[in-house]
Biopython code that builds the backbone (N, CA, C, O; Angstrom):
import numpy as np
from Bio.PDB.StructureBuilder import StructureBuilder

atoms = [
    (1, "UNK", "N", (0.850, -1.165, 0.000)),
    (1, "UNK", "CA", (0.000, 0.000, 0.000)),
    (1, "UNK", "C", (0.906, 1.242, 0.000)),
    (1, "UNK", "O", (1.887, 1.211, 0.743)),
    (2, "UNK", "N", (0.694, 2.277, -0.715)),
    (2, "UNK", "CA", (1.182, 3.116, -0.875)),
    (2, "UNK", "C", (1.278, 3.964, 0.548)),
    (2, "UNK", "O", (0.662, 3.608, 1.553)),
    (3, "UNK", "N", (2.142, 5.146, 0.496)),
    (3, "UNK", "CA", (1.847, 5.990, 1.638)),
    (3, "UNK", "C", (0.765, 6.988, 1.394)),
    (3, "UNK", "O", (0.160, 7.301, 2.419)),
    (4, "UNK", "N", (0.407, 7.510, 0.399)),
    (4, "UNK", "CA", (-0.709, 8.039, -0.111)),
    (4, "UNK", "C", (-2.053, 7.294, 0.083)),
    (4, "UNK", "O", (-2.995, 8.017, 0.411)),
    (5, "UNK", "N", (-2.249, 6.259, -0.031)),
    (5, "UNK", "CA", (-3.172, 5.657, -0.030)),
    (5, "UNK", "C", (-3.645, 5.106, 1.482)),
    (5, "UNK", "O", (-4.763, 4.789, 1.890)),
    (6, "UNK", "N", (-2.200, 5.123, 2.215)),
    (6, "UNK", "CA", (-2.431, 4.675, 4.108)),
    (6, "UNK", "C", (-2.746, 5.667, 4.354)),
    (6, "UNK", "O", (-3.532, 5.677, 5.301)),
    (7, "UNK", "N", (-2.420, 7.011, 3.778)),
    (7, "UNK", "CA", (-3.121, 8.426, 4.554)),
    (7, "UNK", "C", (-4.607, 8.514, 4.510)),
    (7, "UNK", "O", (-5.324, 8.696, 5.494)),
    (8, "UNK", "N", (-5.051, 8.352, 3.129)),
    (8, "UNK", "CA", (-6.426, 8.281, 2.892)),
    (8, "UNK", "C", (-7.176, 7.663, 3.268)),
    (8, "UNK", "O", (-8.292, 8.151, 3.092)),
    (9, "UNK", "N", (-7.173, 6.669, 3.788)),
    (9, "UNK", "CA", (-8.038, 5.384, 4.086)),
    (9, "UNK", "C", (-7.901, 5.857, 5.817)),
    (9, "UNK", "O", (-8.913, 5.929, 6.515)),
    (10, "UNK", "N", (-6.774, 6.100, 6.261)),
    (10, "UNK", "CA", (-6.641, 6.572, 7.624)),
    (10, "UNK", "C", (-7.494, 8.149, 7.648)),
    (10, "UNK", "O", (-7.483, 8.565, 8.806)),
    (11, "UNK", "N", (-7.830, 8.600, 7.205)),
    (11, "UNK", "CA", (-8.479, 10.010, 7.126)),
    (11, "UNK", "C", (-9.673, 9.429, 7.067)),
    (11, "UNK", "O", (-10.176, 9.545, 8.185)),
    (12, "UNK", "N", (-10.578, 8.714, 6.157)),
    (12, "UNK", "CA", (-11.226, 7.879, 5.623)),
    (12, "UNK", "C", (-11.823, 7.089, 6.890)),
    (12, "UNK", "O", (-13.030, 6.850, 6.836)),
    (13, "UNK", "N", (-11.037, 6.608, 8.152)),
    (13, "UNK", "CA", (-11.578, 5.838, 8.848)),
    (13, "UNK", "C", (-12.177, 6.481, 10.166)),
    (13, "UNK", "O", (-13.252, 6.279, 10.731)),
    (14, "UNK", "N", (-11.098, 7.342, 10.473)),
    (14, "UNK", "CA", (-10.926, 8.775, 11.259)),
    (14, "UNK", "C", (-12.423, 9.370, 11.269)),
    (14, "UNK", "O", (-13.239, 9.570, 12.169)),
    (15, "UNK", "N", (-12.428, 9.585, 9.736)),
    (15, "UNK", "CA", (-13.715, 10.596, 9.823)),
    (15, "UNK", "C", (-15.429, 9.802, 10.227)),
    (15, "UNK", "O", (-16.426, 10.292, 10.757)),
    (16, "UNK", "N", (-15.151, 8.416, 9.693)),
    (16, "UNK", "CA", (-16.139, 7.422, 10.195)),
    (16, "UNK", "C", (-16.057, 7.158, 11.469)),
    (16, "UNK", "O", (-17.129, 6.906, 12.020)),
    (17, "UNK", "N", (-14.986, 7.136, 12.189)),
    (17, "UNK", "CA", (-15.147, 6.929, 13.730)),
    (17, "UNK", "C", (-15.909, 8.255, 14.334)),
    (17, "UNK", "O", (-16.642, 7.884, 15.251)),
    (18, "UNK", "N", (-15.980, 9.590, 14.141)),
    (18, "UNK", "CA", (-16.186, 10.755, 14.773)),
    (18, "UNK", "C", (-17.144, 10.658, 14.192)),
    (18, "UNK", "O", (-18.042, 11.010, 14.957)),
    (19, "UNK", "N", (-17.698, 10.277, 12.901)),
    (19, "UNK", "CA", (-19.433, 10.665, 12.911)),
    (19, "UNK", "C", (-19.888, 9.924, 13.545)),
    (19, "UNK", "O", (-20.845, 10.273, 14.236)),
    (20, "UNK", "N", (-19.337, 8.359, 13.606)),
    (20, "UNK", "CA", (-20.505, 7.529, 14.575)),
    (20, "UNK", "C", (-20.339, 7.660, 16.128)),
    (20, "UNK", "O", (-21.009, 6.942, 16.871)),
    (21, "UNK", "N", (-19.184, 8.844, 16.761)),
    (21, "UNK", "CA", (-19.197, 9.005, 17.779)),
    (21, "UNK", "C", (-20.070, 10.561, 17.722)),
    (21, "UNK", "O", (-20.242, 10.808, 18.916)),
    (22, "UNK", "N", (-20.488, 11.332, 17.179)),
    (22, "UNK", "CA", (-20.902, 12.307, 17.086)),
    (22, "UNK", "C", (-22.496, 11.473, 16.870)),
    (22, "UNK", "O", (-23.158, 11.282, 17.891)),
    (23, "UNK", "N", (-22.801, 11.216, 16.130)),
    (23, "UNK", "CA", (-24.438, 10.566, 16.330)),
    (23, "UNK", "C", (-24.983, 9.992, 18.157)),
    (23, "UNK", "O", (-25.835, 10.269, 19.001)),
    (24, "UNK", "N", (-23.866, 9.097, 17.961)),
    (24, "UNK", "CA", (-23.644, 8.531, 19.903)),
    (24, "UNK", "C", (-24.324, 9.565, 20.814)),
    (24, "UNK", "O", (-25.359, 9.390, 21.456)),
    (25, "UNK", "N", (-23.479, 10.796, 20.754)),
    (25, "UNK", "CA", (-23.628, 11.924, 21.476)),
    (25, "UNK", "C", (-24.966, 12.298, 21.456)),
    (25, "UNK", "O", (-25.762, 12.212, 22.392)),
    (26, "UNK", "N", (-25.191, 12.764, 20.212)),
    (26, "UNK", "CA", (-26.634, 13.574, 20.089)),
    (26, "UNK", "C", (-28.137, 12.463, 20.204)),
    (26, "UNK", "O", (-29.250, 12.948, 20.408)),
    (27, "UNK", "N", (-27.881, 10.732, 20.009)),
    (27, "UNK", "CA", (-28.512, 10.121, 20.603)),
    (27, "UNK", "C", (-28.708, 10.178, 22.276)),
    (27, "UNK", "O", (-29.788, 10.224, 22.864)),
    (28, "UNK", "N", (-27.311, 10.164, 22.903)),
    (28, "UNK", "CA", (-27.610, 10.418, 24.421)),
    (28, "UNK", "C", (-28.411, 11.634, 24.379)),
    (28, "UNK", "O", (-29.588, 11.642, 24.738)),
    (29, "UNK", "N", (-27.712, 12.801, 23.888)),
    (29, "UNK", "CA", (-28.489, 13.812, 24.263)),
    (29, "UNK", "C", (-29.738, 14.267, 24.406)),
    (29, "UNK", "O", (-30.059, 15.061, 25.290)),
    (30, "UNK", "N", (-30.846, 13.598, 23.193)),
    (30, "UNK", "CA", (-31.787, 13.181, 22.882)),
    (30, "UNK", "C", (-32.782, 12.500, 24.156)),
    (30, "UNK", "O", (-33.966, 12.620, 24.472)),
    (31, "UNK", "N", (-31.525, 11.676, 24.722)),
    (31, "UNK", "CA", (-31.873, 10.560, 25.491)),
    (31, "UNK", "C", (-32.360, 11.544, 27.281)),
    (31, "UNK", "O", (-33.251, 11.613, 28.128)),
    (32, "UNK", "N", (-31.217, 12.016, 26.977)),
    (32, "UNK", "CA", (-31.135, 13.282, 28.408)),
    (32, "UNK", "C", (-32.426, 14.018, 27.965)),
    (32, "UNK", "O", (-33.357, 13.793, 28.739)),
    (33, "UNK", "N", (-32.694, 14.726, 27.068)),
    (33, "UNK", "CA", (-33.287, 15.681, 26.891)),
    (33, "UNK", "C", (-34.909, 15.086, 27.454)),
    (33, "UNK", "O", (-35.676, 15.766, 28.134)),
    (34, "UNK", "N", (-35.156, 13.780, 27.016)),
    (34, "UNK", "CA", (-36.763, 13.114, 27.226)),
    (34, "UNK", "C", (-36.573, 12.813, 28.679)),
    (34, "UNK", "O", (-37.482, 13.062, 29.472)),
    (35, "UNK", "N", (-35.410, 12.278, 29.079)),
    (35, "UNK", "CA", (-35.464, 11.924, 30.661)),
    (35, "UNK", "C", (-35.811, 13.025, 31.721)),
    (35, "UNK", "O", (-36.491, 13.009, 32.747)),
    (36, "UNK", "N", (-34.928, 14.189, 30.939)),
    (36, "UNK", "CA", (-35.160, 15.739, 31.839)),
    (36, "UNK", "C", (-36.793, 16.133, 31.882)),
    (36, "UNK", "O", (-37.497, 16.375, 32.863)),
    (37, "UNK", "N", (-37.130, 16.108, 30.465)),
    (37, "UNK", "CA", (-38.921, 16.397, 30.509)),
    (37, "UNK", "C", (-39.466, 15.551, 31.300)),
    (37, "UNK", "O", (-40.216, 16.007, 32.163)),
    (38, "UNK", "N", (-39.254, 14.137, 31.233)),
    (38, "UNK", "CA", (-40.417, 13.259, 32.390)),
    (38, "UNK", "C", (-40.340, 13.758, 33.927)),
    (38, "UNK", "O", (-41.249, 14.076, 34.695)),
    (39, "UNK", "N", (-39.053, 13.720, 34.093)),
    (39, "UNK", "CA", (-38.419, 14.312, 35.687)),
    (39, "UNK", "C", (-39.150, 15.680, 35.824)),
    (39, "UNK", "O", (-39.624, 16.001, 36.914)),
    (40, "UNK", "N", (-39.243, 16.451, 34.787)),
    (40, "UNK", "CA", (-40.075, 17.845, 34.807)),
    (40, "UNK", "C", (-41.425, 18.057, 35.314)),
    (40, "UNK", "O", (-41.888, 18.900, 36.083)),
    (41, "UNK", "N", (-42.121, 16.718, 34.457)),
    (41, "UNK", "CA", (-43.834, 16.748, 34.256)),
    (41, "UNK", "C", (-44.234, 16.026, 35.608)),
    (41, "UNK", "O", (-45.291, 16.182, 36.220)),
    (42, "UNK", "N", (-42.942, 15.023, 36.021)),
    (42, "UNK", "CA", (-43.572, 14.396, 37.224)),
    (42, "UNK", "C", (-43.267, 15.672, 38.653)),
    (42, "UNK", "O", (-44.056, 15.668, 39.597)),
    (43, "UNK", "N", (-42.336, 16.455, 38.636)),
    (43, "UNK", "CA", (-42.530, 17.352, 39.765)),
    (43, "UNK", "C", (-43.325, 18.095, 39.635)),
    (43, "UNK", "O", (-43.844, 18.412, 40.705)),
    (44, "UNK", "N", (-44.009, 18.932, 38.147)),
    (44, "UNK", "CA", (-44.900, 20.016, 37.883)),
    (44, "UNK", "C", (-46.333, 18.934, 38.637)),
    (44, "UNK", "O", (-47.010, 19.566, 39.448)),
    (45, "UNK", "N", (-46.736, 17.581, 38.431)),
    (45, "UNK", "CA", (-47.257, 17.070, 38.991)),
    (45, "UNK", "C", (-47.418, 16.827, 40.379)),
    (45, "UNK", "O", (-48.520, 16.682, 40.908)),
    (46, "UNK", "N", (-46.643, 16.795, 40.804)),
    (46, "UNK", "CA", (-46.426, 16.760, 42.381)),
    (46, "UNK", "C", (-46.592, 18.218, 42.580)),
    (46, "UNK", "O", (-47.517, 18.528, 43.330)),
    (47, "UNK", "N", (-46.109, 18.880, 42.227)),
    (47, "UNK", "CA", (-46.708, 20.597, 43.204)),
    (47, "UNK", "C", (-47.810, 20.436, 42.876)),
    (47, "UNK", "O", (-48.482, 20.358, 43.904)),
    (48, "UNK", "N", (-48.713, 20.287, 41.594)),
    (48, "UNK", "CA", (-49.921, 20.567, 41.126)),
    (48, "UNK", "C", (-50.465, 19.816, 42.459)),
    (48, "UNK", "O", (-50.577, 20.583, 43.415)),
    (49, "UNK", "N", (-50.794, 18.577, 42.689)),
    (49, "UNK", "CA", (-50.745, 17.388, 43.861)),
    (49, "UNK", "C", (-51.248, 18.616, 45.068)),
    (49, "UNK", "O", (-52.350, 19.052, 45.401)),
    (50, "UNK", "N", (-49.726, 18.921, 45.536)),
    (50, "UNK", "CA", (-49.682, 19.842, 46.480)),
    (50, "UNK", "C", (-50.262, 20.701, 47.324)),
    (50, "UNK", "O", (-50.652, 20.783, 48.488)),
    (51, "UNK", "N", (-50.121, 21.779, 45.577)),
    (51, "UNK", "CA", (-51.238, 23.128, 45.740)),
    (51, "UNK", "C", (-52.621, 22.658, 45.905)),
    (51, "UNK", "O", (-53.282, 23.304, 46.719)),
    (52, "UNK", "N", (-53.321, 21.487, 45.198)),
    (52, "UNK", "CA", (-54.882, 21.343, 45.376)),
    (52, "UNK", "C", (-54.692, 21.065, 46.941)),
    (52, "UNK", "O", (-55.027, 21.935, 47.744)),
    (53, "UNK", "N", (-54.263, 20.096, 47.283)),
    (53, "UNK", "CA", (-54.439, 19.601, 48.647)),
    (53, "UNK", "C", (-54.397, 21.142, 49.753)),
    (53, "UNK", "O", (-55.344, 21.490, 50.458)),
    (54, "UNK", "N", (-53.422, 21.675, 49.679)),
    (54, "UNK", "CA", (-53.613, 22.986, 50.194)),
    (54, "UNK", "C", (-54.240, 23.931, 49.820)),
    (54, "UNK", "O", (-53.911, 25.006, 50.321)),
    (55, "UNK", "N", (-55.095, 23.934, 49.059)),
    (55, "UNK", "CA", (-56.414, 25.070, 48.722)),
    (55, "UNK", "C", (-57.333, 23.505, 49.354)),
    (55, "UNK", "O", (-58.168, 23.719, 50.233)),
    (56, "UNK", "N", (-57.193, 22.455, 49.018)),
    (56, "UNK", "CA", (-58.955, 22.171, 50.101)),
    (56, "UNK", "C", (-57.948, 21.852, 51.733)),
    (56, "UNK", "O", (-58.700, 21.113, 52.368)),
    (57, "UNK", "N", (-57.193, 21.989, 52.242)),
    (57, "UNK", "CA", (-57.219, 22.501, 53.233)),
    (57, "UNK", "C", (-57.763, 24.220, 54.022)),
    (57, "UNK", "O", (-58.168, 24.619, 55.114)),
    (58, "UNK", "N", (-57.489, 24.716, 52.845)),
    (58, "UNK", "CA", (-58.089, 25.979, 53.235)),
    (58, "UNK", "C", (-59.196, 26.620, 53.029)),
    (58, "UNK", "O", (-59.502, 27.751, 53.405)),
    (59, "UNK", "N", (-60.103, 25.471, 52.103)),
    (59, "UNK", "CA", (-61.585, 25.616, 52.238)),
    (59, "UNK", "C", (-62.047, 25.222, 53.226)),
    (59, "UNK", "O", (-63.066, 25.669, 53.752)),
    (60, "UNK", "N", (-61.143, 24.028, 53.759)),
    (60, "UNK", "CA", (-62.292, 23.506, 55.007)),
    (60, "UNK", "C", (-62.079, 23.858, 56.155)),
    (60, "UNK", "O", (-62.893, 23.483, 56.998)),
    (61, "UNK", "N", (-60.776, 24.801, 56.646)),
    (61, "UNK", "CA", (-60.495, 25.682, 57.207)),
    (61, "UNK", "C", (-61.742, 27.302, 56.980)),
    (61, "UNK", "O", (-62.039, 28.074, 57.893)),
    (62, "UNK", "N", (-62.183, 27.384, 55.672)),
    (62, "UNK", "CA", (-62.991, 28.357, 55.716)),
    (62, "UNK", "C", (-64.165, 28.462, 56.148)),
    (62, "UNK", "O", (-64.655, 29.454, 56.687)),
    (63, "UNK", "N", (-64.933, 26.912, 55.818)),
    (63, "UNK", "CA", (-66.021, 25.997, 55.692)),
    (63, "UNK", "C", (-66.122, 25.944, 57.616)),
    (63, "UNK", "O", (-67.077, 26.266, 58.323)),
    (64, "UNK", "N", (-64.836, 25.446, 58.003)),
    (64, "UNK", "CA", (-65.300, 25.175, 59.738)),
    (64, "UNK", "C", (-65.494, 26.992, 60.556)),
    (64, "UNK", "O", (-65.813, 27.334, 61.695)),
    (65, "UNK", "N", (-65.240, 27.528, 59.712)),
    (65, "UNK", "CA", (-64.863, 29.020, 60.002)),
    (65, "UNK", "C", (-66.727, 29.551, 59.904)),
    (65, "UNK", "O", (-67.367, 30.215, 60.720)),
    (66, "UNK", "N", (-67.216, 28.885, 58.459)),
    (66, "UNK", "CA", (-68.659, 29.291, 58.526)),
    (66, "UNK", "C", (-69.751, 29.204, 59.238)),
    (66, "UNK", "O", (-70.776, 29.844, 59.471)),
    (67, "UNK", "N", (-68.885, 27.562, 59.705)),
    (67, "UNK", "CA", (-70.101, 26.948, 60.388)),
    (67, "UNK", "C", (-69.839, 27.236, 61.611)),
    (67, "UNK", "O", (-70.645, 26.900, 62.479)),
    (68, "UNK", "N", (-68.679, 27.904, 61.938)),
    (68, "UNK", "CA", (-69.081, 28.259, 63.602)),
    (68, "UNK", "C", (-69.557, 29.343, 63.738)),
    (68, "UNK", "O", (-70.385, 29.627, 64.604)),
    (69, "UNK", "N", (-68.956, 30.350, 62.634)),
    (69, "UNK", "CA", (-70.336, 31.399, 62.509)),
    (69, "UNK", "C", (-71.478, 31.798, 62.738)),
    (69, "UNK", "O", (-71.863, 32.741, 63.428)),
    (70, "UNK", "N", (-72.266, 30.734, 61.884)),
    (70, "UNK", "CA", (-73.381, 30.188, 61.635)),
    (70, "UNK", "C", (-73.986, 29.699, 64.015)),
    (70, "UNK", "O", (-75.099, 29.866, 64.514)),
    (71, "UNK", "N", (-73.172, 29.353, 64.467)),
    (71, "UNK", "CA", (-73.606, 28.717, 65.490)),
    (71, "UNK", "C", (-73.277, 30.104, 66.332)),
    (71, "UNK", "O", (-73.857, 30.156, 67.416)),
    (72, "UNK", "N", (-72.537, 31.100, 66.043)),
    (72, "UNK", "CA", (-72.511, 31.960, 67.495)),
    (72, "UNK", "C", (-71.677, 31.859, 67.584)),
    (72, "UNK", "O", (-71.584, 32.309, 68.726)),
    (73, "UNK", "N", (-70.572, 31.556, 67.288)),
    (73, "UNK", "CA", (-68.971, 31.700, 67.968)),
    (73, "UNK", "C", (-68.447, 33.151, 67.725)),
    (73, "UNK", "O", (-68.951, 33.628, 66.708)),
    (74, "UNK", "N", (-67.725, 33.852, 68.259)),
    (74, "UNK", "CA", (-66.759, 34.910, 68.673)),
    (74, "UNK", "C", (-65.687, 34.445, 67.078)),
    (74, "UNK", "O", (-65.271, 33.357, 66.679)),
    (75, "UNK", "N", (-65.563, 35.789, 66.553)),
    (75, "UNK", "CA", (-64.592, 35.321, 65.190)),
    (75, "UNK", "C", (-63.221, 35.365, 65.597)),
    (75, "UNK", "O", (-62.302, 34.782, 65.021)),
    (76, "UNK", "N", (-63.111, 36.180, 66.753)),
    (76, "UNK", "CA", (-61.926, 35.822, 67.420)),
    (76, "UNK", "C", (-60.859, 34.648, 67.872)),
    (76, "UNK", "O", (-59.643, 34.476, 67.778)),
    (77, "UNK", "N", (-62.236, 33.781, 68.533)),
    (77, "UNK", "CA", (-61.965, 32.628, 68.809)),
    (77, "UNK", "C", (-61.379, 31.877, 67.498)),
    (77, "UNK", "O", (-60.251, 31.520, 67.158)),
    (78, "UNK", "N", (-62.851, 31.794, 66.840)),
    (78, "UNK", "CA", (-62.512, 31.513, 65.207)),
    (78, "UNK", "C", (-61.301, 31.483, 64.694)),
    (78, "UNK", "O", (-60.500, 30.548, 64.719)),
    (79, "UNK", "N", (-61.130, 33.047, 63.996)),
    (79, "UNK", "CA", (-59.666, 33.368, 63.694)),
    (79, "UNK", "C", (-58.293, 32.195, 65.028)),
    (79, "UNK", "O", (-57.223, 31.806, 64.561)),
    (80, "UNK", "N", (-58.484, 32.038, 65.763)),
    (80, "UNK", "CA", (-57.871, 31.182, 66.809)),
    (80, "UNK", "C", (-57.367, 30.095, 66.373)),
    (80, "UNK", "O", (-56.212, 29.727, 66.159)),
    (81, "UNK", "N", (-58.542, 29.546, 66.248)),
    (81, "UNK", "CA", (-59.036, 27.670, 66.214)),
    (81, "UNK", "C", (-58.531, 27.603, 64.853)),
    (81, "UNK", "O", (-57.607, 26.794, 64.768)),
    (82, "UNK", "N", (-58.848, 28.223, 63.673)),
    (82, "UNK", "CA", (-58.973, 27.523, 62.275)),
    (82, "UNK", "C", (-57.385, 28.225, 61.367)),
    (82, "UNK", "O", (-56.828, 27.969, 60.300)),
    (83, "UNK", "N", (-57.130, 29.221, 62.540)),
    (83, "UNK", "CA", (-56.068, 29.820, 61.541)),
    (83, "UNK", "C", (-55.957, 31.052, 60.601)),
    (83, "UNK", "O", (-54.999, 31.643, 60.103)),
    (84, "UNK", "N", (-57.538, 31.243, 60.540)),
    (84, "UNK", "CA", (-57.309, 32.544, 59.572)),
    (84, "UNK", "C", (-57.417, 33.469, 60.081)),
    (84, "UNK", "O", (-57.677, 33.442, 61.284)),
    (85, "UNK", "N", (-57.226, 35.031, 59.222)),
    (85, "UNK", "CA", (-56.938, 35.948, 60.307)),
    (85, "UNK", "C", (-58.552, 36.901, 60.732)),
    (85, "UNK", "O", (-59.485, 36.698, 59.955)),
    (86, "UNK", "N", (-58.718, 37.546, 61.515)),
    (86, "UNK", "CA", (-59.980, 37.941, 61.875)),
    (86, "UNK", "C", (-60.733, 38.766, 60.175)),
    (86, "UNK", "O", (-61.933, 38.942, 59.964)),
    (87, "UNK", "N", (-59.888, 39.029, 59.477)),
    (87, "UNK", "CA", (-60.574, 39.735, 58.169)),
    (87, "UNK", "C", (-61.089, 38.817, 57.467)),
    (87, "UNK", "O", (-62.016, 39.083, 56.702)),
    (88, "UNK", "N", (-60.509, 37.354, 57.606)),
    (88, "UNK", "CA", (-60.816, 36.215, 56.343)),
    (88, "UNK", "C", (-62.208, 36.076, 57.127)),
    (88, "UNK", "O", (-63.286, 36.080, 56.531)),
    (89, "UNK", "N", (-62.098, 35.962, 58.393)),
    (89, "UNK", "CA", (-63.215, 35.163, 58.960)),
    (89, "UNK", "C", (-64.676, 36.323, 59.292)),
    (89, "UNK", "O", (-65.879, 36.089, 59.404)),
    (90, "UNK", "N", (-63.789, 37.742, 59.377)),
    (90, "UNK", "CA", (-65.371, 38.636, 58.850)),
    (90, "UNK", "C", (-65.602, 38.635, 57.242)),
    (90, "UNK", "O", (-66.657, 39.000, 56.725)),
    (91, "UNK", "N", (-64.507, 38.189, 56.551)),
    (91, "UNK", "CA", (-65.310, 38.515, 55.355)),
    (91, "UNK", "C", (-66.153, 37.353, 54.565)),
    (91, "UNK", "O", (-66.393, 37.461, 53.363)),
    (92, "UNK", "N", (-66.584, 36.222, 55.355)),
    (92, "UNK", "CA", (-66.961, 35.184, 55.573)),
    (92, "UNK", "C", (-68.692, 35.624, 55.765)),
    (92, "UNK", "O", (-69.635, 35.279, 55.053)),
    (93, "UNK", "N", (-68.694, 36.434, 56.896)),
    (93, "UNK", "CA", (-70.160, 37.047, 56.875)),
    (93, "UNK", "C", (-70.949, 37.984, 55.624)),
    (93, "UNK", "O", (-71.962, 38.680, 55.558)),
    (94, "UNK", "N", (-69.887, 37.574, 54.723)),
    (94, "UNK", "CA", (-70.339, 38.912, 53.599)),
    (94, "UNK", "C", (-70.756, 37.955, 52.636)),
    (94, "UNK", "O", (-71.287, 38.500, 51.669)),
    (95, "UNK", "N", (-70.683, 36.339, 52.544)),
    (95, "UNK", "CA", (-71.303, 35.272, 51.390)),
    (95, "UNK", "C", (-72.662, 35.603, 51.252)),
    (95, "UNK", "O", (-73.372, 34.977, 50.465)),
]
sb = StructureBuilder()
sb.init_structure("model")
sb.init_model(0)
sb.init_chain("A")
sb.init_seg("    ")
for serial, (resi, resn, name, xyz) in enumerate(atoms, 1):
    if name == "N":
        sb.init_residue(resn, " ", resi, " ")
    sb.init_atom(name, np.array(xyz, "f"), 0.0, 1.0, " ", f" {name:<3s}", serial, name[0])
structure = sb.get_structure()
């Protein structure tokens, strides 16, 4: 084999090794990129989770707030017992 011809075929093989290591890459990357979105959608899920659970905690925090209302309790007390502050629990009398 010539020396001309060992260069070429060596350039030639060179350049086939780096594209199929360059595809490699952008397959992982690909690979990262879908793994990162699932990891994404499942925490945007979990806060979503979260936040509902803590808005119906704080309806039924509002809800026990009405109904003692409703019975005569002091909103003071109220505001006390359930947590909210004396404005949430007068503006409760305004439904």
């Amino acid at each position: 084999m010539t020396k001309k011809k060992g260069y070429v075929t060596s350039v030639l093989e060179y350049d086939d090794v780096k594209e199929s290591l360059l595809c490699e890459r952008e397959v992982g990357r690909e690979e990262g990129r879908e793994e990162g979105r699932e990891e994404g959608r499942e925490e945007g899920r979990e806060e979503g989770r979260e936040e509902g659970r803590e808005e119906g905690r704080e309806e039924e925090r509002r809800m026990l707030a009405l109904n003692m209302l409703l019975k005569g309790f002091d909103s003071a007390l109220i505001a006390e017992i359930t947590s909210l502050s004396e404005e949430e629990v007068f503006a409760l009398t305004k439904r």
